[in-house]
N, C-alpha and C positions, 0 to 999 in steps of 0.2 A: 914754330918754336923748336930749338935745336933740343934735339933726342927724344920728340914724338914725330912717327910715322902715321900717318895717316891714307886710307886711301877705299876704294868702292870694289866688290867683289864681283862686280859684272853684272851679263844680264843675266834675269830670274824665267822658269817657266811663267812664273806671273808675278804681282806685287812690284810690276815698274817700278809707279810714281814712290815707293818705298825705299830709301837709301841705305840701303846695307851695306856697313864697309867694317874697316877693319882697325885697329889701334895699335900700334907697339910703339914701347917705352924703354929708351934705351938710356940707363944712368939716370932717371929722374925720381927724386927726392916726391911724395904728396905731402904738401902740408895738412897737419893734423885736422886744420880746421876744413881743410878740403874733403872729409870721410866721411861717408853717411853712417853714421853712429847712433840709429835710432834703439837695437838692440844691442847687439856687439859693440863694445868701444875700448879703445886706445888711450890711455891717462899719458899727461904731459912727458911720465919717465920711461914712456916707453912698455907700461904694461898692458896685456892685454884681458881684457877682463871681455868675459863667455857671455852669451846672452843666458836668461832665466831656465828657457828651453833651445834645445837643439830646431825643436819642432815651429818655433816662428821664423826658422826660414822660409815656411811652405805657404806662408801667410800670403802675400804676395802673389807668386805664383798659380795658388790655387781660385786665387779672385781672378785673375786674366782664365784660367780654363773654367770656371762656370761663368763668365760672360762669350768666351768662346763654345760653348756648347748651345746656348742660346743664338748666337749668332749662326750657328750650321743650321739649327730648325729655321731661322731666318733664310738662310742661302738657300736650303733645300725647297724652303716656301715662295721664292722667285723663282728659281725652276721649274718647280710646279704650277706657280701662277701662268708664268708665259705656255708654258706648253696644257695647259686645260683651254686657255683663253683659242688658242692655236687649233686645238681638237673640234673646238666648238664652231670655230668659224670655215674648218676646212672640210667640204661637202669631197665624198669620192665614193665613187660604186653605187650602180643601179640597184632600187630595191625592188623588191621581188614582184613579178608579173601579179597584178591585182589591188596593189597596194598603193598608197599615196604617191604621184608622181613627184618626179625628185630623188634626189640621191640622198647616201647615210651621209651624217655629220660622224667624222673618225672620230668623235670622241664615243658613238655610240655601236664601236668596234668591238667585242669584248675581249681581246687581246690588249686593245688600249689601255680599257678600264682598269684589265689586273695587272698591267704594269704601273700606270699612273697613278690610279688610286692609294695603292700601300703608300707610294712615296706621297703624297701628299698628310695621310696619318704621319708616317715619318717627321714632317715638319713638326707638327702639333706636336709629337711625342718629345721630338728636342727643343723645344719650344718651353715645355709645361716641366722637363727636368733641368734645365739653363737656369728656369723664377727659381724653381724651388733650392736649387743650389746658392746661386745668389742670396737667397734668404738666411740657407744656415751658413753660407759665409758671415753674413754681417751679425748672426748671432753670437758666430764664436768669433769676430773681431769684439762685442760686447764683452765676451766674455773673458779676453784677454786684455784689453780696458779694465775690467774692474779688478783685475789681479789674482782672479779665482785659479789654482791650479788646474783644474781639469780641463783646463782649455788645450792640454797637450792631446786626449782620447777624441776631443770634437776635430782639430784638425786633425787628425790621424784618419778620422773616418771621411772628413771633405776630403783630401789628400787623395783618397784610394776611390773613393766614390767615381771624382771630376780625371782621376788616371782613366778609368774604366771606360767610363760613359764618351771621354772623348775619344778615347782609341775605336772604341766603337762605331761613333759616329762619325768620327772623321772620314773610316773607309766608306762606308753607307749613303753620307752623302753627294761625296764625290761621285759613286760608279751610280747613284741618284738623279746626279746632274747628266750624266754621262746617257746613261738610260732614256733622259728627256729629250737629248739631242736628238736621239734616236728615233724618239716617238714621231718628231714634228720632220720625218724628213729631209728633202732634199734642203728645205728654206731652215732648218735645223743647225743643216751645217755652214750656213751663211755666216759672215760676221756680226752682220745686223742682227741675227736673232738672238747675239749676246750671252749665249749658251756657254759657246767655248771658250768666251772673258770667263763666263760665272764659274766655269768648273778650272780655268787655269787659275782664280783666284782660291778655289776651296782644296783644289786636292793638296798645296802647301799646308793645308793644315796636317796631312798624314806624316809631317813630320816635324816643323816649329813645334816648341811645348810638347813635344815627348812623341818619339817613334811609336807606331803599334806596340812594336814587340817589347820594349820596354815599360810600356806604360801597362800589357797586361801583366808584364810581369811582376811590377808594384802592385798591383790590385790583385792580382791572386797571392802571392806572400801575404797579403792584408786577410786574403780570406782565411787561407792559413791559420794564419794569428787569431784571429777571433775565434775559427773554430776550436782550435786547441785549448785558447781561455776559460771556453764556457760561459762567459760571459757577456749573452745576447739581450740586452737592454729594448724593451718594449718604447719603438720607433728610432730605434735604432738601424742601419744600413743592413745589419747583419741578426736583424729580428726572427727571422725564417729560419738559421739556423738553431734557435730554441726547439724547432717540431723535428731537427734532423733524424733522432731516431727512429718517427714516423714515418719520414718521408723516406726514408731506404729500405722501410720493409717492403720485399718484395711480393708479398701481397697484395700492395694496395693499388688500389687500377682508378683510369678517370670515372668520373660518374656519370659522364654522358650518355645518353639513351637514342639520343635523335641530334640530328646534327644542328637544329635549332638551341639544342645546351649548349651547343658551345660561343655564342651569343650571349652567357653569363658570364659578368666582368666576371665572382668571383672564383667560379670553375677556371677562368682563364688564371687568373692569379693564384691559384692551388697551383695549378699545373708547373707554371713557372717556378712555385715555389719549390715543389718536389724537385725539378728537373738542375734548379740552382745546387739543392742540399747535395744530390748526387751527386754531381760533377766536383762539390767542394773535400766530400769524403773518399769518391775516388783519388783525387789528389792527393790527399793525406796519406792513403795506404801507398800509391807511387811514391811520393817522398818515402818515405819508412825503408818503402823496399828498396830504393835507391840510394840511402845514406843520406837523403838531404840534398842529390843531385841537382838543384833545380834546373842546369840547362837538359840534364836526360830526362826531365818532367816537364818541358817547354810549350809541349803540345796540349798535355793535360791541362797545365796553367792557363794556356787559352781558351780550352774548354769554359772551364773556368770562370776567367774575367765575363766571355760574352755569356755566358749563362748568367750571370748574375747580374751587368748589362743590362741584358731584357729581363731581368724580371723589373730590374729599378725603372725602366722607361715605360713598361705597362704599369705600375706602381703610381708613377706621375702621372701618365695620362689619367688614369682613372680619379685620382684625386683631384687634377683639375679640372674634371667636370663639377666637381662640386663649386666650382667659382665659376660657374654659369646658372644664370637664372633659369629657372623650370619653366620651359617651352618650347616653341617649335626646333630655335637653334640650339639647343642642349640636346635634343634629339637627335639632331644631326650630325651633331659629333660626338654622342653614345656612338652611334652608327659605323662614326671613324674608328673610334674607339674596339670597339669590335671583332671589327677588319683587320687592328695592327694587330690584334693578338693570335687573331687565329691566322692570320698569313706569317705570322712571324712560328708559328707551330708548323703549319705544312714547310717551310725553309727548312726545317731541323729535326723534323719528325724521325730522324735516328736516333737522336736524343731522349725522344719519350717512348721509341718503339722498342731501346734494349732490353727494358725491362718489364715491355709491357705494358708498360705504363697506359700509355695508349695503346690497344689494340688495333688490329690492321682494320679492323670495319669500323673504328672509331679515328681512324688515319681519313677513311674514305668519307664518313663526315664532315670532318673538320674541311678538307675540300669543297664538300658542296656547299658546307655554309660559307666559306671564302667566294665561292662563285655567285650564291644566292645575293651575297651584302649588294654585288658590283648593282644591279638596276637601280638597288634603294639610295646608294649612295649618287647613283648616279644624276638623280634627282634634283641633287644639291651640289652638286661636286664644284659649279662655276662659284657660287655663292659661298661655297669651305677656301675656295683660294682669293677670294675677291675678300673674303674676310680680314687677310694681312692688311691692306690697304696700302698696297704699294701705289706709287704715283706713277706712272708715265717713265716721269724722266730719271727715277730709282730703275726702276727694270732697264729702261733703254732698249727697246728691243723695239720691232719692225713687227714682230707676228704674237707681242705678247700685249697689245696695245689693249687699255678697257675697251675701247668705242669697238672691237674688233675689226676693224677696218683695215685689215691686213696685207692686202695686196697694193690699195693705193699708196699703202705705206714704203709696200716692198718695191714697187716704182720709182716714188721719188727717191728712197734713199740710193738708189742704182741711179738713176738722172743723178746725184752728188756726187759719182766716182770718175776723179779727173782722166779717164780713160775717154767716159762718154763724153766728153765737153767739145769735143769738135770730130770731125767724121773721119776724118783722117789725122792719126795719131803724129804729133811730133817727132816720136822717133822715126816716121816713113821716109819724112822730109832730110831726118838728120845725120840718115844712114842705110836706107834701105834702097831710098830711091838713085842715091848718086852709085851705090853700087851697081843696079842694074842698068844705069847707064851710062856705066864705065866703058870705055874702047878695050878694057884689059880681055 
């Protein structure tokens, strides 16, 4: 059509089979009936009439990043599947003179476990904040349906929530995936083991639907704004900050006595909470001091977002164990459950050590019970990733297979690389051999 350009931006680190390209319109007229005018709209004479709110632009958007936050606890949860399944079935190193002959299974590495394990919580954790988001998305789509004004403060809070939770996740499970690569090895960095498809399709997420640094910076101005409102609504995102007073007295310390407390969801969830309030109030004295700076408060802001982040994705895990029936497998993922809080505390234990919060022998707790979880999890760890119930041919891997049959795997799929198909390569014949027996 004369004065549309059209055309393809190239290749991508990942998302091939995905056709990104480009539009320009040069001179061209849209007819009216050609505009999607579901909120915003254009009258016959040319007028433009504003949607109800500013804020159902976000509508949209914010449903693609809470179905993408769920999809990273998905991505991170193939990652993790292939590489448990992989730990379990690859034997390396003599065990110890007296003991069962036979070598260790690397998944019973303890190096493995504290690497692989959190990331497997991980999954669960974006997993169980994805449903939940999803959910108040389609409440406040009801409630923008039925015409009730206050549908502008619900999306306001999805809006800042799915900015947070994705900037978060998005880095997490990318260097997640990356981490798994790791775990499994030389056969890791194979193509077969589907690894490095998996993290070249996830780490676009750190930047499609909103860069890091953007995105925490909507979500910490959001914290902002609540806090200065005062108005923290009981199950509300910004709940926690109603005890802010409390939580910035510097008196108050964790309660822990023994590193087994910190194996209580809600000590774990205090902690977070205090450690959110902080980060939100120091912000607010930065801004002050700063006139309102936010790029000279940019660092703070991040503080910030990921502080509140984790407390919203311990917040979800814990709540989605109540949508598991009381039993063995609820138990097992209390277990995960756990694990992502108190490893997610030794990661940041600067955070709760500025002010004491946690004390340094309660720093050296929360360690052992990170290190204590690894056996118990370790128990169940094939059955928490087998749990997703990927297929076969969803993972597509070579060393992530159920049946763990992984070598005869990693055989044939080398017998399928047109290199081995005959013993002497095509190019010898088509240019290597007439060279060396050139008269030149």
């Amino acid at each position: 059509m004369a004065g549309v350009e059209v055309g393809d931006i190239g290749p991508k680190v990942g998302f091939q089979p995905i056709d990104n390209g480009y539009c320009a319109f040069h001179k061209i007229r849209i007819p009216r009936e050609n505009m999607m005018m579901r909120y915003a709209k254009v009258l016959p004479d040319g007028t433009f009439v504003e949607p109800q709110s500013d804020k159902l632009v976000y509508l949209t958007m914010v449903q693609i990043r809470a179905y993408l936050i769920r999809s990273l606890g998905q991505g991170m949860g193939m990652a993790t599947t292939i590489t448990t399944r992989y730990s379990a079935a690859r034997v390396q190193g003599r065990k110890a003179p007296g003991s069962t002959k036979g070598e260790f299974q690397v998944l019973d590495y303890q190096n493995q476990q504290h690497v692989l394990f959190p990331y497997i919580a991980v999954s669960y954790a974006g997993f169980f904040a994805g449903t939940g988001l999803i959910g108040m998305h389609d409440s406040a789509l009801a409630i923008v349906k039925s015409g009730d004004p206050s549908f502008g403060s619900k999306l306001a809070d999805l809006h800042a929530v799915c900015s947070g939770l994705k900037a978060w996740l998005a880095n997490h499970v990318s260097d997640g995936i990356e981490n798994c690569r790791r775990l499994c090895g030389g056969h890791g960095f194979t193509h077969s083991s589907n690894l490095g498809h998996l993290f070249a399709e996830t780490v676009g997420a750190c930047t499609y639907e909103g860069t890091f640094d953007v995105l925490v910076n909507q979500h910490g101005r959001y914290l902002l704004k609540a806090f200065q409102s005062g108005n923290h609504m009981p199950g509300s995102p910004t709940e926690f900050l109603a005890n802010s007073k409390a939580h910035v007295n510097p008196n108050l310390r964790c309660k822990a006595q023994k590193p087994q407390d910190f194996a209580d969801l809600q000590l774990l969830l205090e902690a977070f909470r205090v450690r959110a309030s902080r980060a939100v109030l120091t912000l607010a004295a930065d801004m002050k001091a700063n006139k309102n700076d936010a790029n000279a408060c940019m660092v703070q802001i991040t503080r910030a977002s990921t502080a509140h982040a984790e407390l919203l994705l311990v917040e979800a895990f814990v709540n989605g164990l109540n949508s598991i029936p009381s039993g063995k497998e609820r138990d097992a993922v209390t277990h995960l459950c756990e694990l992502f809080g108190v490893w997610l505390i030794t990661k940041t234990l600067g955070d709760f050590r500025e002010d004491d919060y946690i004390s340094s022998k309660q720093a050296a707790m929360a360690r052992h019970q990170l290190v204590s979880l690894l056996p118990v999890i370790r128990k169940n760890c094939v059955l928490l990733a087998d749990a997703w119930d990927f297929t076969d041919f969803e993972l597509n891997s070579t060393i992530g297979r159920y049946d763990g049959d992984v070598y005869r795997a990693l055989v044939r799929r080398a017998a399928d690389e047109p290199l081995n198909k005959t013993q002497v390569p095509e190019c010898y014949e088509q240019f290597l051999k007439p060279l060396l027996q050139s008269t030149l």
